[in-house]
N, C-alpha and C positions, 0 to 999 in steps of 0.2 A: 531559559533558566538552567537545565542540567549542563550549556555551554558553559557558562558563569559556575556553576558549582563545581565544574572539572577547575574549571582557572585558578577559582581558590583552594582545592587541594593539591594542587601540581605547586602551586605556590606553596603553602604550607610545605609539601614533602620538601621542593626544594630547600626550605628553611631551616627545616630539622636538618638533613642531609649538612648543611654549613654548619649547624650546631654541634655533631657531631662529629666534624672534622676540628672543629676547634677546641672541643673535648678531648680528641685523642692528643692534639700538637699540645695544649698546654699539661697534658700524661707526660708524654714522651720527655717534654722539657723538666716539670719537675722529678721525674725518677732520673732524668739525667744530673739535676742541681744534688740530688738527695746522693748519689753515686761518686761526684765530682769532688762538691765539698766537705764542710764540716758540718755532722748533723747536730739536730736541738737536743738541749738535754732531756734525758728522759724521766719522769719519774719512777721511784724505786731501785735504779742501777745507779751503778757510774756514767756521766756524761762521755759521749762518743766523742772520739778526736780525729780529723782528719785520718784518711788512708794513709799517704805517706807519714807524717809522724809516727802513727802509731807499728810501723813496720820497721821502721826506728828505733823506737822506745822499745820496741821485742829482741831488735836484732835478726828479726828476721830475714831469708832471703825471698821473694816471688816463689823458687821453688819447693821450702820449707812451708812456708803459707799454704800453696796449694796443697800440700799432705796433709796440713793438719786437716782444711778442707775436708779431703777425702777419707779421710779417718773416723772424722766424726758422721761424714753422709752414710760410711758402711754400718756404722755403728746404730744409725739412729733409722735407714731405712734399707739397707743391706746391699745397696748400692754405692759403686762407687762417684758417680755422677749425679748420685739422690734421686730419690724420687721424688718430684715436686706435687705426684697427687696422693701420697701414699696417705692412708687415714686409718689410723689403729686405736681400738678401746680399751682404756685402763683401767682397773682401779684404783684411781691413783689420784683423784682430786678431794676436795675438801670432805670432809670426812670418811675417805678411803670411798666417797663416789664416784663412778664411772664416767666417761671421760673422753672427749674426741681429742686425739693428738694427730697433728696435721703438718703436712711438708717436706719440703728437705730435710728439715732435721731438727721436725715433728717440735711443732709449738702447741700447746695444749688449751683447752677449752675455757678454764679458768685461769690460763694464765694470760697470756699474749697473745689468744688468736684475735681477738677483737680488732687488735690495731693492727695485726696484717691482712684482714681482712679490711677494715677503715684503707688501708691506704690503695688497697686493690678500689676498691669500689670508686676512691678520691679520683684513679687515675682513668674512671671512663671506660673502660674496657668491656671483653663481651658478654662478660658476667656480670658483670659489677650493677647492672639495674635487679637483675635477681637476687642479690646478695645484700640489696641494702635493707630490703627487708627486714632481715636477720642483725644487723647493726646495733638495738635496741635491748636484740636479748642473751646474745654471746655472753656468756660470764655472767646472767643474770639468771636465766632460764634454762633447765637443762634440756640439751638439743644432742645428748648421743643418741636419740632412738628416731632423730628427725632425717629420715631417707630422703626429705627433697634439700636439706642443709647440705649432706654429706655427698650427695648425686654431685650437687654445682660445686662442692670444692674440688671433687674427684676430677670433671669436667675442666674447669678452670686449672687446675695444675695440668694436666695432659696434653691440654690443646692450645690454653692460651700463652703465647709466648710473654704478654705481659704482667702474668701471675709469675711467670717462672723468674722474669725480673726483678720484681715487687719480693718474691722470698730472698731470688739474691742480695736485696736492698736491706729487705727486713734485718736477714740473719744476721748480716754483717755488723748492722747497727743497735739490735738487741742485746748481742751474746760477742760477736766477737772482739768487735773495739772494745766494751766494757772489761772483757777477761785482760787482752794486753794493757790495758791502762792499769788495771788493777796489778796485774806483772809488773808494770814499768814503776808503780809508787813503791810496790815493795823489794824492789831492787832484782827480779830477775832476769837473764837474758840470754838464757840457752832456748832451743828451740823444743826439745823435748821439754822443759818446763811449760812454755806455750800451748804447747798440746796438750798439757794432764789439765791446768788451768782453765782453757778452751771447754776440755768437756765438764770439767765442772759446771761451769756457766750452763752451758747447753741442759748436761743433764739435773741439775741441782738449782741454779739461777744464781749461784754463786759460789764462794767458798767459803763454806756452810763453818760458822763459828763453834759447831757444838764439836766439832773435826780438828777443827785448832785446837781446841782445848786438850784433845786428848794425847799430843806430845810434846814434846820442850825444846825442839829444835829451833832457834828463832830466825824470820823470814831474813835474806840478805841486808835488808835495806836497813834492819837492827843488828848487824855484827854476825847472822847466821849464814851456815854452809848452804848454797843455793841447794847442792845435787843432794846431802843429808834429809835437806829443808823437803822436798818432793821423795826422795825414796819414804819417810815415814809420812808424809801425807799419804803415799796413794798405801800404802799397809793400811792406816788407820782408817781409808776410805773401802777400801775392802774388803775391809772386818764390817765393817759398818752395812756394806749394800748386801754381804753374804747372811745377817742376821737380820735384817728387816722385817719389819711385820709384814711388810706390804709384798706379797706374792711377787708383782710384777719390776719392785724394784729388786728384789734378791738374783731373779733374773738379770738384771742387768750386770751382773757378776764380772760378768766377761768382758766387759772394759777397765776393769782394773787387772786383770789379770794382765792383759793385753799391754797395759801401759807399764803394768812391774817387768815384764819380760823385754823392755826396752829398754829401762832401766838397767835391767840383768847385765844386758849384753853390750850398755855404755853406748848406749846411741842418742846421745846428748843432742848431736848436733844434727838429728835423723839422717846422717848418711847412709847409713845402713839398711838397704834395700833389698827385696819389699820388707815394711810391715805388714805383720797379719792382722787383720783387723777383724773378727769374729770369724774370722777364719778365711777371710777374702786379702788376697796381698794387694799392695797397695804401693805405689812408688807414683813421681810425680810426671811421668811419661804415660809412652801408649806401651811398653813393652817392659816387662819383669825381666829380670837377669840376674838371678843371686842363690845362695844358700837356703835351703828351709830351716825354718827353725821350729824348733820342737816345744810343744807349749810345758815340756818339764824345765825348763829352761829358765825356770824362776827360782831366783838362789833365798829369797827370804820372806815367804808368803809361805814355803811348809810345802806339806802332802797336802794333796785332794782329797778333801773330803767326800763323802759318799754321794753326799747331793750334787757335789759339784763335777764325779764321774756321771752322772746322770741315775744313777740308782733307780729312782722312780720309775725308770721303764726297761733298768737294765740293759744300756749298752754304755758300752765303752771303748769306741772306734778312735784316732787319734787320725789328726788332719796328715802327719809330717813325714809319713814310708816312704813315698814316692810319686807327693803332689807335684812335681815339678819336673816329671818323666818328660823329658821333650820329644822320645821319640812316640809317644805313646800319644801327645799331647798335640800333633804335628799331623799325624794318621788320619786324626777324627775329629779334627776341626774344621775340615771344611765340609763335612757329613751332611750339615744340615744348611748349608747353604742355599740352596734349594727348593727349602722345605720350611715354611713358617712354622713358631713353634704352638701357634694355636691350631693348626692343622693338624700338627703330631699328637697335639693334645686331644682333641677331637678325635682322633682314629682310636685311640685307649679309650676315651668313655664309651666311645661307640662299642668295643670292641669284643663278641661274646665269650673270647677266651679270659678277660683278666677280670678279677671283679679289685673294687677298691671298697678299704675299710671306711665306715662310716663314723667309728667312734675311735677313740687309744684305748690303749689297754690297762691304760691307769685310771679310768671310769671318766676321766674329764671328758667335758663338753664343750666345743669351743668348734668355731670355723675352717678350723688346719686339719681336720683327717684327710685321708691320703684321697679322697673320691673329691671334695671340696676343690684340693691344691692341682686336680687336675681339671675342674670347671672354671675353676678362677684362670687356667691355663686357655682354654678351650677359650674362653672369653675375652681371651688379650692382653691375661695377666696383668701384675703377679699373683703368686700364688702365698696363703696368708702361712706365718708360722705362728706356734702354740706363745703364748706369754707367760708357763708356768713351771713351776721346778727350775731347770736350765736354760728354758728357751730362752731364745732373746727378742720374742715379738715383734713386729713390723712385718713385713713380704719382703719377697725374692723372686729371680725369673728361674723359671726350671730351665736345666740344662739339657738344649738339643741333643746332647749326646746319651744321656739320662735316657730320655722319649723314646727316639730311637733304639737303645737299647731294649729297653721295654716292648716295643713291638714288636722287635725280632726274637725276643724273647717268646713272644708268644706265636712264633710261625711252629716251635716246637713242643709248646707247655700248656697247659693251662694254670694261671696261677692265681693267688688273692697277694695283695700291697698291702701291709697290715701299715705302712709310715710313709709318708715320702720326706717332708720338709715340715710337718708338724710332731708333736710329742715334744717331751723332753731327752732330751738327747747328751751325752758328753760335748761340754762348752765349745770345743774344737769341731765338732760334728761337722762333715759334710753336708750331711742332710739339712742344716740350715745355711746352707750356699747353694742351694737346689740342688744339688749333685748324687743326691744317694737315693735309696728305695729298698724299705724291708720287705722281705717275701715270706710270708706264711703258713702258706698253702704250695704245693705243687701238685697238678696232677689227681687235684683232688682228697690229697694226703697231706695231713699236718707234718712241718719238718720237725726233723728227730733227725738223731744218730743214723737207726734203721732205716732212714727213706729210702727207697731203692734207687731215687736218681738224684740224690744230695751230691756226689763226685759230681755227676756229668750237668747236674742243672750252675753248679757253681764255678766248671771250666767254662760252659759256655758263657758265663758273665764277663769273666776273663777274655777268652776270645772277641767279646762285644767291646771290650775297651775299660773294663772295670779293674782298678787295679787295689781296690781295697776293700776283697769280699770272707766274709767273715760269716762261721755259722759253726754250729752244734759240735764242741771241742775248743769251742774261742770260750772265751767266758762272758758268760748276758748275754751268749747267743745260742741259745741252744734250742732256741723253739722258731728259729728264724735264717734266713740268708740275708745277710746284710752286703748290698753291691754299693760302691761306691765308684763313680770317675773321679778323673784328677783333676784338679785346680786348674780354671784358666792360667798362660804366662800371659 
């Protein structure tokens, strides 16, 4: 008998074992048919068109595409590559309810996760029997405080190459064929149109009629100026996300800024390399090569307003001195080669000279204090930023050079990190590229004018590779040293 009971479960395994290979081939083939050709229509959008048509109908080139691409992944998860597990809470769903937004470039809990989740699961993969659970009550049930939902999306983006698919699949066919279609009926075909239109979809689900209304330009395909047609959309979209109710959408500020300042500088046809995209450049290669550009640089959106220097926590650092210092940039990038940066992160929490703040100094509560942004490090990152006043929400990888600083910082200090990549910060902020860190303590001494080691704590940041360190005689900074490195090229 127990010969015979092995027979029929080796049997059985083997069975499943086939099942499961036949699961993955018919995955593999339908995410290839969903990639190749023309997808179904969807309800709610515009119906998807073929890839090549619809790069057609944009005029777009392969390497225009990819920027928008990357424009919109920096924007929506502060990468330029995306993060495919990134998972951020908003206030931002149906009645200003809270909210999981998930992905490359973060599809939200009430709107469309369901169906990229549905198609994950359709295609058999290694999550996908855990996740189908969950199928039932996506968009029905609210699941932001459900940590085993949020575990396996995290899980599933990071590891499974066929989640990472399934988004590339998804986004393409949600947001982005629907925005060029929507271009192509209404007669546009510059590439920087593409991209302002792109993020609308992504960040809005469309282009939101209450925005048309509020200019008279009309679209090309009625006899309007395409480039008029988009300079006063993306003003009216501006004014619009800078006065929202919604905390986390006024945040989002900084992609209209971003897109006016293209606009500014006539980069119609995105030649003009890099874009800064929240502060991260962005061109359609592995290597930068160009001009910075200064986020004053916008000829008709006005002065900054106070919220939009960051006022709320008082600073006012600017990304554009000498982000693109090559010799500087060149020095201390191979630093951390060597050195994971959960390692480095890990030596700072351990570390008993540095202590990290636990809260901001604007009394919010949220997961980005500066002690949080280096556990979330220590654990394999990223590390979360704040989604309020300025911020721009989502994570970021803290900058090896950053860490390193910081440690050696502390062979000669003791110090406290009152920020690192959370708070609100001026739009242009290092600090939400990983790159910077407020100090507000040295030595045991709150910084002031009078600190005795304010000169020499602030050269040695300098000598560590900081080329954008700011304190007590800067202004919003007089109760702090603010270090920042330079911008990846």
């Amino acid at each position: 008998m127990p010969n015979q009971m092995s027979q029929v479960a080796l049997t059985q395994a083997l069975q499943d074992l086939i099942d499961a290979a036949q699961r993955i081939g018919s995955a593999a083939t339908q995410l290839g048919q969903i990639r190749a050709g023309p997808a179904p229509q969807m309800p709610g959008t515009y119906q998807a068109v073929a890839a090549d048509e619809a790069v057609d109908l944009a005029g777009l080139t392969p390497a225009q595409h990819l920027i928008c691409e990357r424009v919109i992944n920096v924007f929506e998860t502060g990468t330029i590559q995306g993060n495919y597990a990134a998972i951020s809470i908003f206030q931002d769903g149906p009645h200003d309810i809270r909210q999981i937004t998930y992905g490359r470039s973060q599809t939200t809990e009430y709107g469309n996760l369901r169906e990229l989740v549905q198609m994950y699961v359709d295609a058999g993969a290694c999550f996908s029997q855990d996740l189908r659970e969950f199928l039932p009550l996506i968009g029905q049930t609210a699941l932001v405080d459900n940590s085993r939902l949020k575990n396996l999306l995290r899980q599933a983006g990071a590891e499974d190459p066929v989640m990472r698919q399934t988004q590339d699949v998804f986004f393409d066919r949600r947001y982005f064929q629907p925005a060029m279609h929507w271009g192509a009926e209404n007669g546009f075909a510059r590439a920087l149109s593409a991209l302002v239109i792109y993020d609308s979809f992504i960040h809005s689900g469309s282009i939101l009629p209450l925005l048309r209304a509020r200019f008279t330009e009309l679209p090309p395909a009625r006899g309007g100026n395409e480039q008029v047609w988009i300079r006063q959309y993306v003003d009216v979209r501006h004014d619009w996300l800078l006065n929202n109710h919604r905390p986390a959408v006024r945040a989002s500020a900084y992609r209209t800024r971003d897109l006016a300042r293209e606009i500014g500088r006539g980069n119609w046809d995105l030649s003009l390399l890099p874009i800064m995209a929240n502060g991260t450049p962005v061109d359609a290669g592995t290597a930068i090569a160009a001009s910075a550009v200064s986020s004053d640089d916008i000829p008709y959106l006005g002065g900054s307003s106070a919220a939009d220097r960051g006022a709320e926590e008082g600073y006012g650092e600017i990304w554009g001195d000498d982000a693109f210092a090559a010799g500087t940039v060149a020095a201390s990038s191979s630093a951390t080669a060597s050195e994971s940066l959960a390692s480095l992160a890990t030596t700072i929490l351990n570390h008993p000279g540095i202590s990290l703040a636990t809260v901001h100094s604007s009394g919010v509560v949220d997961q980005a204090n500066a002690r949080q942004n280096i556990a979330d490090m220590a654990a394999g990152g990223p590390a979360r930023r704040s989604s309020y006043g300025t911020a721009p929400g989502g994570v970021v990888m803290l900058d090896g050079r950053l860490l390193r600083g910081m440690i050696a910082l502390a062979q000669r200090y003791t110090f406290s990190v009152a920020e690192i990549c959370g708070g609100s910060h001026n739009s242009n902020s290092r600090h939400y590229a990983g790159l910077a860190a407020d100090f507000n303590f040295v030595d045991g001494r709150g910084i002031s004018a009078a600190h005795p080691d304010l000169i020499a704590f602030k050269a040695r940041c300098r000598e560590l590779g900081a080329t954008e360190v700011l304190g007590p005689g800067a202004p919003h900074h007089e109760t702090h040293v603010h270090a920042a490195w330079p911008r990846p090229m």
